[in-house]
VEXDREN-2710 file (C-alpha; in Angstrom, 1 decimal):
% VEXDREN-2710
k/r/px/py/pz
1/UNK/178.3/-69.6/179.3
2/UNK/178.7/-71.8/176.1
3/UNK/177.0/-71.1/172.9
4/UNK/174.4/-73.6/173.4
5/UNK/173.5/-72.4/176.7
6/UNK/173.5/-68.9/174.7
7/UNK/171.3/-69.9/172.4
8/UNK/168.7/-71.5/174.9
9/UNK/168.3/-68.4/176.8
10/UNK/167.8/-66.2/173.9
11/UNK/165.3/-68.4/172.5
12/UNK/163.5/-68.4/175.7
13/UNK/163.6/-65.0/175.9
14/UNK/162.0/-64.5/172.6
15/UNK/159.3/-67.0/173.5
16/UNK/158.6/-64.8/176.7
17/UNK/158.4/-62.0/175.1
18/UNK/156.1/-63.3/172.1
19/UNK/153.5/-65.0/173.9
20/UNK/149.6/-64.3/173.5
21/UNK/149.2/-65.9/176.9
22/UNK/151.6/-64.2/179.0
23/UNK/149.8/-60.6/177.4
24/UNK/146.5/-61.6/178.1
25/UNK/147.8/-62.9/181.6
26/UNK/149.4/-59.2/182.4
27/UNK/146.3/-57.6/181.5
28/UNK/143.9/-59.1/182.8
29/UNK/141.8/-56.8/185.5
30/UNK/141.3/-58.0/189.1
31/UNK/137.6/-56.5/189.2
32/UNK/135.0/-54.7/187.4
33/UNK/132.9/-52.5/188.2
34/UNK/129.8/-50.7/186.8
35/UNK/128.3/-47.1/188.5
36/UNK/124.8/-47.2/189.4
37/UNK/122.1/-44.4/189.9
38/UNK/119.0/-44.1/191.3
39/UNK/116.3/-42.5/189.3
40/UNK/114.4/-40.7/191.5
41/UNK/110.9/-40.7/189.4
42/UNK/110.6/-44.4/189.0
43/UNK/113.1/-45.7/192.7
44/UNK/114.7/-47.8/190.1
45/UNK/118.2/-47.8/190.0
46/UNK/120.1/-48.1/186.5
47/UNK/123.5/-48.6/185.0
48/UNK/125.3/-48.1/182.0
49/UNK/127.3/-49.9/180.0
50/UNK/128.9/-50.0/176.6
51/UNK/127.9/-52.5/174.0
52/UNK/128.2/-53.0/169.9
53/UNK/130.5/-52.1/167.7
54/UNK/131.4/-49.3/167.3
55/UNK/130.9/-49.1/171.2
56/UNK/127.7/-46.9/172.3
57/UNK/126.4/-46.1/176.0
58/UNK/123.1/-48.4/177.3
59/UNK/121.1/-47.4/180.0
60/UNK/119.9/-50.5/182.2
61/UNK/117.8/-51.5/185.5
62/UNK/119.3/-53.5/187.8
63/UNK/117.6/-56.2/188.9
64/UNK/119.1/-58.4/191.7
65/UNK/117.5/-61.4/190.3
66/UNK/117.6/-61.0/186.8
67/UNK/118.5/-64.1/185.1
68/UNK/120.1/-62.6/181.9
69/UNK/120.7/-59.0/179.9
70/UNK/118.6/-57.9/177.9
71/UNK/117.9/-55.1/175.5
72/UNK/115.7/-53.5/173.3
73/UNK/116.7/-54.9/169.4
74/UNK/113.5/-53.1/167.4
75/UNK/114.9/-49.5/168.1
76/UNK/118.5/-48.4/166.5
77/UNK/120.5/-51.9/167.1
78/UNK/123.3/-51.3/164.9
79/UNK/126.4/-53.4/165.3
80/UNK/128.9/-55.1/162.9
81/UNK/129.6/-57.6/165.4
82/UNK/126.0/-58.6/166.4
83/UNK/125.4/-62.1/166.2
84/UNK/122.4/-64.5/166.3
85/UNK/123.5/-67.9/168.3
86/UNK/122.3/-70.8/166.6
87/UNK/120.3/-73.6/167.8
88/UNK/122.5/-75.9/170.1
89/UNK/125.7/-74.2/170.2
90/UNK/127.4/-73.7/173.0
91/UNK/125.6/-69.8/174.1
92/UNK/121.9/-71.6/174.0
93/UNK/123.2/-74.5/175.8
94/UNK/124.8/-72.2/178.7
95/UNK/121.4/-69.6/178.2
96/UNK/119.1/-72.6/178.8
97/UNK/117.2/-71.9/175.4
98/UNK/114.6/-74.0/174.5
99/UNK/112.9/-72.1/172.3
100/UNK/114.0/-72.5/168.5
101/UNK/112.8/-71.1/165.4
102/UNK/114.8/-70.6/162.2
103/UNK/117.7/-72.3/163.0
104/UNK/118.2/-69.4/166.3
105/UNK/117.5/-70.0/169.5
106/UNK/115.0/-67.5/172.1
107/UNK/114.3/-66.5/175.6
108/UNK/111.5/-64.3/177.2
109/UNK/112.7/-61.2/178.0
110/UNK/110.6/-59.9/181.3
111/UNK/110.5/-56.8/182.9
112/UNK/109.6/-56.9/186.8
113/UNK/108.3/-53.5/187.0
114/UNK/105.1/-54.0/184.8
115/UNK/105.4/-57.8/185.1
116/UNK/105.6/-57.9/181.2
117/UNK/107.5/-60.3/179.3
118/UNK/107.6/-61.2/175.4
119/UNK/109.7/-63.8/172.9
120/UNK/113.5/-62.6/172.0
121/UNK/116.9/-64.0/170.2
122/UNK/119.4/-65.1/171.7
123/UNK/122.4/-62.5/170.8
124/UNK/126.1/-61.9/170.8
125/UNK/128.1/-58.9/170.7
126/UNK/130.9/-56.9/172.1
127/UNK/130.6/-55.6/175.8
128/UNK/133.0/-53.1/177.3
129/UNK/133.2/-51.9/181.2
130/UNK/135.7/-50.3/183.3
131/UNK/137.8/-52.3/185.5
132/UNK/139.4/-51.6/189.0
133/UNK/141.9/-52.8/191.8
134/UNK/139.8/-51.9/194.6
135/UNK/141.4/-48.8/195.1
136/UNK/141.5/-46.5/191.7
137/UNK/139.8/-47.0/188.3
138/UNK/141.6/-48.5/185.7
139/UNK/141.1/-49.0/181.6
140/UNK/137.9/-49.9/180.1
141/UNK/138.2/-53.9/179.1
142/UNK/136.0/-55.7/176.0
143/UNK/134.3/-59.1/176.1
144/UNK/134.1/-59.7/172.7
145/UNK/131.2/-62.4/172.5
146/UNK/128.8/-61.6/175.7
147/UNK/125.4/-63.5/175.1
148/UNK/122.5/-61.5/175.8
149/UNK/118.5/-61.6/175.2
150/UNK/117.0/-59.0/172.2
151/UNK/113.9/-57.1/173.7
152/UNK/111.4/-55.3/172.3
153/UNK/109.7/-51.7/172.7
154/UNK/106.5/-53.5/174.8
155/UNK/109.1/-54.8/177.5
156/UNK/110.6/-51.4/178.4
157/UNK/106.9/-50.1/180.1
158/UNK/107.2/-49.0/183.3
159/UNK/111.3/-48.9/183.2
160/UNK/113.3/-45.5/183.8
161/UNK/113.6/-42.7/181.1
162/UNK/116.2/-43.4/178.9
163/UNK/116.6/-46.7/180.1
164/UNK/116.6/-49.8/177.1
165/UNK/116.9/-53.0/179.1
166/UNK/117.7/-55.0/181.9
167/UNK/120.7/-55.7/183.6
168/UNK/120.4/-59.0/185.2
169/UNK/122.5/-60.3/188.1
170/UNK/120.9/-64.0/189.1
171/UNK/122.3/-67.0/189.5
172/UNK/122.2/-68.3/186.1
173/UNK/125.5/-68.7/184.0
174/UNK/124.5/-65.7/181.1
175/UNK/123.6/-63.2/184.2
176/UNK/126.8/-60.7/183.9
177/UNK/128.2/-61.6/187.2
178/UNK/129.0/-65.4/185.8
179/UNK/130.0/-64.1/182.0
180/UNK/132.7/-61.8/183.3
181/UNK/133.7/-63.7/185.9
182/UNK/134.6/-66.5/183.1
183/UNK/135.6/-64.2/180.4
184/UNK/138.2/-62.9/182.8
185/UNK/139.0/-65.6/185.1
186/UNK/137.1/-63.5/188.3
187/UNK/136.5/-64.9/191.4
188/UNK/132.8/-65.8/191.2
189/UNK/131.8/-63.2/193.3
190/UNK/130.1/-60.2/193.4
191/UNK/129.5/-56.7/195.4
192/UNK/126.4/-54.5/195.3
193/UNK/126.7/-51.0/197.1
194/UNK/123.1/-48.9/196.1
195/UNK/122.5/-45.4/196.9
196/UNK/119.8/-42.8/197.3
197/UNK/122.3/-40.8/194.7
198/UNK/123.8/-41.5/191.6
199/UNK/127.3/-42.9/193.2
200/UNK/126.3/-46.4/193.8
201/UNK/128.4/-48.9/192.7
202/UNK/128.4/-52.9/191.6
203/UNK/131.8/-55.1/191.4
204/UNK/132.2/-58.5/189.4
205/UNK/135.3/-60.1/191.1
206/UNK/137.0/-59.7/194.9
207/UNK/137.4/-56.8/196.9
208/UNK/139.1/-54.5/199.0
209/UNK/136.7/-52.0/198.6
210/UNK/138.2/-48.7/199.2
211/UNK/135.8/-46.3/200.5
212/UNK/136.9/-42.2/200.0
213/UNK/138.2/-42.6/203.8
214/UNK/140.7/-45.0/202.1
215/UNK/139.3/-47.8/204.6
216/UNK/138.3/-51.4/202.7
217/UNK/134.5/-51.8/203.8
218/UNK/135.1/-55.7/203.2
219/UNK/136.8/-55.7/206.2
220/UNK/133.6/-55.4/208.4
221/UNK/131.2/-57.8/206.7
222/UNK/129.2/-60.4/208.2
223/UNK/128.4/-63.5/206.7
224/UNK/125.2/-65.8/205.7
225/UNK/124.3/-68.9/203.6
226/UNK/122.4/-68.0/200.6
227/UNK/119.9/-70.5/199.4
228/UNK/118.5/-71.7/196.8
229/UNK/114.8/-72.1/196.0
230/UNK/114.4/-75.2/194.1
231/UNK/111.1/-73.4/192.3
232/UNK/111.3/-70.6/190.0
233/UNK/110.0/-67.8/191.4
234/UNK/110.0/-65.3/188.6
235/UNK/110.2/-65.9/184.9
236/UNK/111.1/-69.3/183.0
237/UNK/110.0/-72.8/182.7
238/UNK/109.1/-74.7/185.1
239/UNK/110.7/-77.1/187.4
240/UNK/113.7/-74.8/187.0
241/UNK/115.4/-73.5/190.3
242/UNK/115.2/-69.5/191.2
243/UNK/117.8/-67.4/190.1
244/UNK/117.1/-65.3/192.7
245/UNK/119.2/-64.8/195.8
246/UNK/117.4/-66.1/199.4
247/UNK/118.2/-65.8/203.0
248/UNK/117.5/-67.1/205.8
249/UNK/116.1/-65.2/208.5
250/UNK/114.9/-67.0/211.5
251/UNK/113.2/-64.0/213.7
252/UNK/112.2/-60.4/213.6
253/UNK/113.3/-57.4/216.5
254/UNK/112.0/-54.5/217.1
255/UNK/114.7/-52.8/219.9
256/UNK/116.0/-56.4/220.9
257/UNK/112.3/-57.7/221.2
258/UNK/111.2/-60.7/219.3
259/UNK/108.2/-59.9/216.5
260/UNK/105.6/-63.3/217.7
261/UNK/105.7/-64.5/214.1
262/UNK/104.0/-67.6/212.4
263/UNK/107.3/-69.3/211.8
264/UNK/106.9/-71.0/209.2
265/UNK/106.2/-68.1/206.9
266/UNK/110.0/-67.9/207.2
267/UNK/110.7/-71.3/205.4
268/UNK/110.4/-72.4/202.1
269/UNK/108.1/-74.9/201.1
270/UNK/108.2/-77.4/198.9
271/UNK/106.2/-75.8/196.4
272/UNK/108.5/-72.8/196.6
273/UNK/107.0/-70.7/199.0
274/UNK/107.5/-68.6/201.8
275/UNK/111.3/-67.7/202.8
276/UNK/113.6/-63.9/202.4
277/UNK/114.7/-62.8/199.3
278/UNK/116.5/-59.6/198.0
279/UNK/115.2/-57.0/195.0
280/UNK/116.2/-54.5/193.9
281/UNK/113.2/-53.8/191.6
282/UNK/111.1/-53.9/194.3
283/UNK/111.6/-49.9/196.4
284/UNK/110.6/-51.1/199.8
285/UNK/111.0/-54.3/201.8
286/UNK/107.6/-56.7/200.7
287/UNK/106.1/-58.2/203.6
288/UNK/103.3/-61.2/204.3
289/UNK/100.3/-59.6/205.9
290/UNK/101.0/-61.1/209.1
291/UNK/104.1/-60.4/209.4
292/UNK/103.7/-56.9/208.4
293/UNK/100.8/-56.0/211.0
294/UNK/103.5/-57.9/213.7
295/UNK/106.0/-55.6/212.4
296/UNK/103.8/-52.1/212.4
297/UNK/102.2/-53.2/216.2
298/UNK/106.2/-53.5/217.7
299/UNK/107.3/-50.9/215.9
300/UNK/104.4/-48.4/217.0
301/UNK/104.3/-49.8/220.5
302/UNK/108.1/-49.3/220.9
303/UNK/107.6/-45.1/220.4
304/UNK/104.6/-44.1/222.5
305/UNK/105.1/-40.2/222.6
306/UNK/105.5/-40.4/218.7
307/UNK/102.1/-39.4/217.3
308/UNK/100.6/-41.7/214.2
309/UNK/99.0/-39.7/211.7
310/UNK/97.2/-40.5/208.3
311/UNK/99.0/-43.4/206.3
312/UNK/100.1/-42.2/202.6
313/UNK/100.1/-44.8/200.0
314/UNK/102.0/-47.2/200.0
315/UNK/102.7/-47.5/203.0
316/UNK/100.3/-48.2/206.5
317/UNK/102.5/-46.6/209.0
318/UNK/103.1/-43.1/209.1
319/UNK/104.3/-41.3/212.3
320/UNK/104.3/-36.8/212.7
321/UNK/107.7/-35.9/211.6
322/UNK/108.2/-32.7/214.1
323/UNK/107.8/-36.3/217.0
324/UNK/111.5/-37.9/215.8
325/UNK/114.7/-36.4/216.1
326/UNK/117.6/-37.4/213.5
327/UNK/121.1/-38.1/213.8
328/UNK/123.8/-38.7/211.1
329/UNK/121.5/-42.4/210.4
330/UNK/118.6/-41.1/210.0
331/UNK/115.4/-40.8/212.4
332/UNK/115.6/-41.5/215.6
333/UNK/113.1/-44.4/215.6
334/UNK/113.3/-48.1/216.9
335/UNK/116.1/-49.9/215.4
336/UNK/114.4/-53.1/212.9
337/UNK/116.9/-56.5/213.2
338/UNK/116.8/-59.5/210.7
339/UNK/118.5/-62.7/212.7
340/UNK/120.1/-64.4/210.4
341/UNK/121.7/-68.1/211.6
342/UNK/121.8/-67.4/214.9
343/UNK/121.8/-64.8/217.3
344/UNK/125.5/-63.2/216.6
345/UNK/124.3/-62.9/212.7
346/UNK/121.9/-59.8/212.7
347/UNK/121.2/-57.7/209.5
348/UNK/120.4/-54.4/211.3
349/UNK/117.7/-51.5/209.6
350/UNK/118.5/-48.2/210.6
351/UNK/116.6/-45.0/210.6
352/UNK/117.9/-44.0/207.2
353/UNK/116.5/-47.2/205.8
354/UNK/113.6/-47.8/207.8
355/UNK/111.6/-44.7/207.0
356/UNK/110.5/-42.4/204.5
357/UNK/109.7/-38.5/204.7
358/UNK/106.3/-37.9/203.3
359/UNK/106.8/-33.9/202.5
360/UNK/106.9/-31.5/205.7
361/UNK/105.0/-33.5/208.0
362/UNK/105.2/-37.5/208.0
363/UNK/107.4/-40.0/208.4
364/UNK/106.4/-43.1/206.9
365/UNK/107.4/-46.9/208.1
366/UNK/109.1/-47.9/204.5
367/UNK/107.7/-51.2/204.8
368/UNK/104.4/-52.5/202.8
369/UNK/101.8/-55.1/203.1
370/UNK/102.2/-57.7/200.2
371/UNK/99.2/-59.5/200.8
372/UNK/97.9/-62.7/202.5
373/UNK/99.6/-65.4/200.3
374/UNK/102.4/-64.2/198.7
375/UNK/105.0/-65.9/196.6
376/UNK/108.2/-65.0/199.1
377/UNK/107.4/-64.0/202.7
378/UNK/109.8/-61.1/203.3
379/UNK/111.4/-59.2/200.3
380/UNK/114.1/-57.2/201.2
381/UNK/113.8/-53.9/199.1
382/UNK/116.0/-51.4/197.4
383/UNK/115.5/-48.4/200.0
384/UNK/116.7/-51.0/203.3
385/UNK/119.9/-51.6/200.8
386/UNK/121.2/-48.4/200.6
387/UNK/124.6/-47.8/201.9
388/UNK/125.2/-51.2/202.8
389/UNK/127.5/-53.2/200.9
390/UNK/126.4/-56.3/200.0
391/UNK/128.6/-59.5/198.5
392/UNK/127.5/-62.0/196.7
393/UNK/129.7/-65.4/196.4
394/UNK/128.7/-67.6/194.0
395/UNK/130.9/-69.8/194.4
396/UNK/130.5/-70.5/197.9
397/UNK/127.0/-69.2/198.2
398/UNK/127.4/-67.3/200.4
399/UNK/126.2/-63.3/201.0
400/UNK/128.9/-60.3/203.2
401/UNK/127.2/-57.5/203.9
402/UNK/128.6/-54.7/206.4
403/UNK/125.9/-52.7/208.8
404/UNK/125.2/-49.2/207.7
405/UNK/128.3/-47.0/206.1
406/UNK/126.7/-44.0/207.4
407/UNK/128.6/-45.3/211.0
408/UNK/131.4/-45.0/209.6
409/UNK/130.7/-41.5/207.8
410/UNK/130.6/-43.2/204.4
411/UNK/128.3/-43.6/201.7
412/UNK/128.5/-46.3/198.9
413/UNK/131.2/-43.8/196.8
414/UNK/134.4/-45.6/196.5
415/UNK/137.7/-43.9/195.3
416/UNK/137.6/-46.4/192.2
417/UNK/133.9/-45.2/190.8
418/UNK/135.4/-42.3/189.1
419/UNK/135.6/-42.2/185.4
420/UNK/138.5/-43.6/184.1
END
C-alpha cells in the first residue's frame, strides 16, 4: 500500500469514527412504546410518560382521537427547558395555531370525558420514552423539543386520579404518533393493544409484536381503509378535517345474519355525519338509536332460552347470568360481526367484549343507545378493543387489527412492555 493510499484510509477512518450522523444513525430505536392501564373507577385507560427537565413521571388519558398533548401548566410545571413557541415559527405552523397573544401562539385544550375545553400555550420541552425491537425493551430515548398544549386545573374534571392531561393520538402532525415518528425517522405507523389490566400497550413505529408465547401478533392482522371525515368532529375550527380515525363498515351480523339497517346511517355525509369511528374515551361501543334497537332485537332473538332481566344503566340489554355458559372468550352468547369492505373483511366481537357482568346476577349487552341524531353512527368503544391489536398506518391509511388474542391464549402483554 503506498503512503498516500495510507493516509486516505486513516483519514477515512477517523471521519467514520467522528461522525455525529453515523451515532445518531446507530442509535436510533426501531419502535417505541408506552404501557397503558386501565383505571377501573373511571374505564379510562392512561399512560405515563416522562417529560421536563429534570425528567418527572406524567400520568395521561388516551384518547384515540386526540389531536395533540396536553398538560396541566397551573400546578407544579417546573422545567429549565420549557419553552413558549412564538407566533409563526415553525411548532405553531405544524400545531395549526391560530390563536396569538403576546407574541405566543394558543390552542384549546379539551377533555372528552366532561366535554370541557379552555385557552392554552403552545409549549416545548423535553420528552423521554422507552423504546423497543419488538421483542425486548430497550433504553429510554429523549426528544428534546416535543410541542405540546399547557392545560389548566378546569380541563382535568372527570379524568382519572392522578392523571394531569391528555395523550393524544389523531391524525394531526403534533399528535405523538407523528412527532416521534419524525423525531426518530419511524415508520408512520402506529399499534394500540388495550386491556381490562394494567399491561396494555401502545407502539409508535413497525412491528413484530412479540407476544409472551414469543409469536408476532402482526402476523395475523386483517386489513381496512381508514377514512377521513372532511368535518371536524370534535374540537377545533371549523372547516378543518377530523383527526379522528373512521371505518367503514358496510353491515351488521348477529351469528352470520344480517342486522336490517337504514344504510345510510353507515355513510358519511357531507356535513360530516353518520359513519364508524374508534374511542377510546368512550367505554362501550356508541350506537344510533336504530341501529341499537336492530342490534338488541337480533341479538335477543338469536338466544331464546336465555332469560332478559331488568336493564342496569347504561346499558338496555341485560340477560340472567346463571342462563350463559363461558369459555376461555368469554360468555357463550351470539357472536357480533362488523363487515368491513367486503364479505372476507369482518371485525369479529366476542363474548369477552360483547358483555358486561352486572354483580352476581346479570349479564349486560355492552352496547348503548346514543340517541336519534348523533354526530357518528357507530362508535367503536374501549371495552370491544380489548385484547385486540390494532395498527394504525398513517402513512398508508390504513388500520391491521388481529381477531381476539384470547384464541390464541394471549392477552395484550408483550415480552417488550417490561420496564427497562
Amino acid at each position: 500500500m503506498s503512503v498516500a493510499q495510507s493516509f486516505l484510509l486513516l483519514c477515512s477512518l477517523l471521519i467514520f469514527s467522528l461522525s455525529p450522523i453515523t451515532a445518531q444513525t446507530s442509535l436510533r430505536p426501531k419502535a417505541l412504546v408506552l404501557r397503558v392501564a386501565k383505571d377501573t373507577a373511571t374505564l379510562q385507560y392512561v399512560t405515563q410518560i416522562k417529560q421536563r427537565t429534570p425528567l418527572v413521571p406524567v400520568k395521561l388519558t388516551v384518547h384515540l382521537g386526540g389531536n395533540i398533548l396536553w398538560v396541566d401548566c397551573e400546578k407544579g410545571y417546573v422545567s429549565s427547558t420549557n419553552k413558549t413557541a412564538r407566533c409563526g415559527s415553525a411548532q405553531c405552523n405544524l400545531a395549526n395555531a391560530k390563536a396569538c397573544g403576546g407574541g405566543i401562539c394558543g390552542a384549546g385544550p379539551d377533555n372528552p370525558i366532561s366535554n370541557t375545553g379552555t385557552h392554552g400555550d403552545i409549549r416545548i420541552d423535553v420528552l423521554s420514552i422507552q423504546s423497543t425491537d419488538g421483542r425486548n425493551p430497550g433504553r429510554a430515548v429523549t426528544v428534546p423539543n416535543f410541542i405540546f398544549l399547557c392545560g389548566s386545573e378546569f380541563v382535568l374534571q372527570g379524568l382519572a386520579s392522578g392523571v394531569v392531561g391528555i395523550a393524544g393520538l389523531g391524525r394531526s402532525k403534533v399528535a405523538l404518533p407523528s412527532q416521534l415518528a419524525a423525531a426518530f425517522s419511524l415508520k408512520r405507523k402506529f399499534a394500540l393493544c388495550l386491556s381490562p389490566f394494567d399491561d396494555g400497550a401502545i407502539v409508535f413505529g413497525d412491528g413484530p409484536y412479540y407476544d409472551l408465547n414469543n409469536f408476532d401478533v402482526s402476523k395475523n392482522l386483517k386489513y381496512t381503509p381508514l377514512f377521513i371525515n372532511k368535518v371536524n368532529t370534535a374540537s377545533g375550527f371549523l372547516g378543518e378535517p377530523s383527526v379522528e380515525y373512521f371505518i367503514g363498515v358496510t353491515s351488521v351480523h348477529v351469528n352470520g345474519k344480517a342486522v336490517p339497517l337504514n344504510k345510510t346511517l353507515l355513510s358519511i355525509d357531507n356535513e360530516g355525519v353518520g359513519g364508524t369511528k374508534i374511542s377510546t374515551v368512550n367505554p362501550y361501543t356508541v350506537l344510533e338509536t336504530s341501529i341499537y334497537k336492530a342490534l338488541v332485537q337480533a341479538f335477543a332473538s338469536a338466544m331464546p332460552k336465555v332469560a332478559r332481566v331488568a336493564p342496569v344503566a347504561p346499558f338496555g340489554a341485560c340477560f340472567r347470568l346463571q342462563d350463559i355458559g363461558f369459555t376461555r372468550i368469554g360468555p357463550v352468547v351470539p357472536q357480533i360481526d362488523l363487515v368491513l369492505q367486503n364479505k372476507n373483511v369482518v371485525w369479529s366481537i366476542h363474548g369477552q367484549n360483547s358483555m358486561v357482568q352486572i354483580g352476581g346476577d346479570a349479564l349486560c349487552l355492552g352496547f348503548v343507545d346514543g340517541g336519534v341524531n348523533p354526530r357518528t353512527s357507530i362508535v367503536i368503544g374501549a371495552r370491544q378493543l380489548e385484547n385486540y391489536l390494532l395498527q394504525f398506518d398513517l402513512a398508508t391509511s390504513r388500520l391491521g387489527f388481529s381477531d381476539s388474542l384470547l384464541f390464541e391464549r394471549a392477552t395484550c402483554t408483550f415480552n417488550f412492555t417490561s420496564i427497562a
